[in-house]
Structure formats: C-alpha cells, structure tokens
C-alpha positions in Angstrom: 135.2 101.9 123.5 131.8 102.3 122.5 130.2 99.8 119.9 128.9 101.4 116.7 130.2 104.5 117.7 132.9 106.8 115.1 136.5 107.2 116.8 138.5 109.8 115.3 142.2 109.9 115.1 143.1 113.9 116.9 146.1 115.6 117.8 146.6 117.8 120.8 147.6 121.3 119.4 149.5 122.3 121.7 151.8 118.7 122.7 151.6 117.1 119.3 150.5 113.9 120.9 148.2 111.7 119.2 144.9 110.4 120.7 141.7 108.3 119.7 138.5 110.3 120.1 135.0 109.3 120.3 133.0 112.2 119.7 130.3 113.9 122.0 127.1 113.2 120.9 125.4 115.0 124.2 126.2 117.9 126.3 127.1 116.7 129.9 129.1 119.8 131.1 132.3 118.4 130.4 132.9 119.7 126.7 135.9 121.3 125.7 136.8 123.4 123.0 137.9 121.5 120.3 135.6 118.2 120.8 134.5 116.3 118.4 130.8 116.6 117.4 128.6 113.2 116.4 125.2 113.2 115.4 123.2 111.7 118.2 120.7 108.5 117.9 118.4 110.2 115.9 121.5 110.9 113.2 121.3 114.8 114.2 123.3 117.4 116.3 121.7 117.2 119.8 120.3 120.2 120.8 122.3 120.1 123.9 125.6 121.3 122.2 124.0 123.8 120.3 124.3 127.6 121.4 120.5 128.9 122.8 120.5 131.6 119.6 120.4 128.8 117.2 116.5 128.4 117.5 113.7 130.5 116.6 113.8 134.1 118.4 111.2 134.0 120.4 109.3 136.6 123.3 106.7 136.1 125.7 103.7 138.7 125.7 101.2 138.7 128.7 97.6 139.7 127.6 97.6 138.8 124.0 94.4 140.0 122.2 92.5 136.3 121.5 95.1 134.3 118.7 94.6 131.8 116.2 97.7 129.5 115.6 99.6 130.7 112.2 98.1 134.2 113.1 100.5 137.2 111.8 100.4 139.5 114.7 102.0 143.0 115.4 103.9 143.5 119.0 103.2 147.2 120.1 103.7 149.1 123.0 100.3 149.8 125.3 101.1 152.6 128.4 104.8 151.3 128.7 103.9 147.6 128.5 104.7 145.1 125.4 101.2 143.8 124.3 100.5 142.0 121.1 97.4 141.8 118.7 96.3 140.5 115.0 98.5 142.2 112.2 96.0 143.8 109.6 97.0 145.4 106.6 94.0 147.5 106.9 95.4 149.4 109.7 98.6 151.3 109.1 99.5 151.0 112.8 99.2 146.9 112.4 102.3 145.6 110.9 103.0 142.4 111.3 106.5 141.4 113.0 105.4 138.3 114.6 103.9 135.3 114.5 102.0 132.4 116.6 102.3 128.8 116.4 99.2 128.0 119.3 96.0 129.4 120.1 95.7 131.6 122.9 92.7 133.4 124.3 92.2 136.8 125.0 94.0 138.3 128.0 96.1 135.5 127.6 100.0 135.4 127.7 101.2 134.2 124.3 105.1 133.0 122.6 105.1 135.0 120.0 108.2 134.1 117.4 110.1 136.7 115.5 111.5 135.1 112.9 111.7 131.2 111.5 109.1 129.4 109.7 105.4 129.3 110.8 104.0 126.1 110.1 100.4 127.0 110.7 99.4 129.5 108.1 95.6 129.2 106.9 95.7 127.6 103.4 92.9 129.6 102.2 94.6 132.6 100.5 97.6 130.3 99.4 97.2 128.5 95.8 98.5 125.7 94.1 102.1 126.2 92.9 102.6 129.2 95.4 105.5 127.4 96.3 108.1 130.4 96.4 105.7 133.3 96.3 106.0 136.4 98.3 103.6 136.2 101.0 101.4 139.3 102.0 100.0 140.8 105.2 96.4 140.4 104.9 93.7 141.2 107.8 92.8 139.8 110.7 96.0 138.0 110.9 95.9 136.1 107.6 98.5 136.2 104.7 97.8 136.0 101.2 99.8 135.4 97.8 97.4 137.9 95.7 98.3 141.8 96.7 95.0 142.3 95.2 93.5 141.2 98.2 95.3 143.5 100.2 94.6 146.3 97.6 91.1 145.1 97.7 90.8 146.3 101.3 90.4 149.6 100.3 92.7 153.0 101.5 94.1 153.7 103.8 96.0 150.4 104.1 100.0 148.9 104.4 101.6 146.7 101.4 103.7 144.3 103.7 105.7 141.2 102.8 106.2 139.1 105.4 107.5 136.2 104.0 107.8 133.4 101.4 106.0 130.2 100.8 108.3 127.4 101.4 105.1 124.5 101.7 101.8 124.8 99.9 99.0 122.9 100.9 95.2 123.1 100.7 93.4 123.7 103.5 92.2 122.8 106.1 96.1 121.6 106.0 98.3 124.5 106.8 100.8 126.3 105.0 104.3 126.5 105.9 105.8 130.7 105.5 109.4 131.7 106.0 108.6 134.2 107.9 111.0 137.5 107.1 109.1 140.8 107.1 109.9 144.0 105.0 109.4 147.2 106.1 105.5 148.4 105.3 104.3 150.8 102.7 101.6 152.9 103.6 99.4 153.9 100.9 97.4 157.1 101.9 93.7 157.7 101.3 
C-alpha cells in the first residue's frame, strides 16, 4: 500500500464483497466505473480523469486579422471559410463572441475561446471597485464598465454585454472578465 496515500473501505455492488481501495489519482487507461477519485500531488483532480468538455471551449481560426491578447473578437464567415477579427461595438456586424488569450499577427492562425474567463483584458476602461460589473463591448477589441463609452461612439452602433468583472486591477496589469455574451442591441442611426 502506498505511504500517505487515502484507502477507502468499498463494496462491490454487484457481489457484496468488501475491499480496500486506494484511489486513482491519474488516468492510466485502466479506470473503471466506479473508482475512487483522489486529488493528485498538487491536492487537485488531475486533468487526466477529467472529460475533454470540462475546459474552456475553444476553436482554431486560420488568418486571424492581427490580435492583441484579452482582445474581444467576433468569428464570422468570409466566402465559406471561418475567419475572425476585432469585435467593435461601432460596427453592427462586429459582435463579439470570442476572445484571445495571446497575441497573434495578421494572417495568422489564432485559438480563439468561446467561453471561460479571459485573464488579459486591458485595465484601462475597468475602475476601482468594478468588481462585479457588467462588462461592455467597446471598439477595437476592448471592453469597458461605462456604456457611455459605447454610447459615446456615436450611431449606428451595438449595446453588448459580454461579461462580468470577476478581478479588477489597474493597468498595465490586466483584468480578469467572465466572459458570457448577450445577444447585441443595435441602435439605428
């Protein structure tokens, strides 16, 4: 038995017979269901005997339009082929339903996440005690917590939240976003 290790006391369903179990702390092929789960050496679930959904949703685009980490960016469909480009709330056609988490140059091919947290938002447009605060498409790929920025940008233009500020810092350290976008509202000229 291993030292320093948990051993649980299980019973077989289906024969009723007792047995000592250590529990699997790392996916090595020969899991079954029912298994006992440990936390690994770093006290958490190993990723290894997690299912591949439980992580950030993720697609990869070829030519991506020049990206700044923490950019918002909007996935659209260019002559039957995925592209993706800076979300901008000045641009009705430039909804954001994606983010980046690395830079990436123009023509490049870029991970572009669907959903989770993104860690790399630009601080500038975030205040002190935003901590909670809807989170707005801005331009260019930035968010802000003001909608008079966004209102500020003149008509036509799209009201979108895309989030909620979960970590607040001041820049140049970034923000951290929750990212879950609504639906954009169009307001017409």
């Amino acid at each position: 038995m291993a030292v320093g290790k948990k051993v649980f006391r299980t019973i077989d369903a289906t024969t009723g017979v007792e047995a000592l179990t250590i529990p699997t702390t790392q996916a090595d092929g020969s899991e079954q269901p029912g298994d006992v789960v440990g936390l690994n050496g770093s006290a958490q679930i190993d990723a290894t005997l997690l299912p591949p959904s439980t992580g950030y949703r993720s697609i990869t685009v070829s030519d991506a339009g020049g990206l700044a980490a923490g950019d918002l960016v909007n996935i659209f469909d260019s002559g039957g082929n995925t592209r993706v480009r800076r979300a901008s709330a000045d641009d009705v056609d430039k909804f954001a339903n994606g983010y980046v988490l690395e830079n990436y140059a123009d023509a490049a091919t870029a991970k572009v996440y669907t959903d989770g947290v993104n860690d790399e938002v630009d601080s500038t447009d975030i205040g002190a005690g935003d901590d909670g605060k809807p989170v707005y498409l801005e331009q260019l790929g930035n968010a802000t917590t003001d909608i008079d920025d966004v209102i500020a940008l003149g008509t036509p233009y799209i009201i979108q939240v895309v989030g909620y500020v979960i970590e607040q810092n001041v820049g140049p350290t970034k923000s951290a976003v929750d990212f879950i976008p609504d639906q954009p509202v169009t307001v017409p000229v």
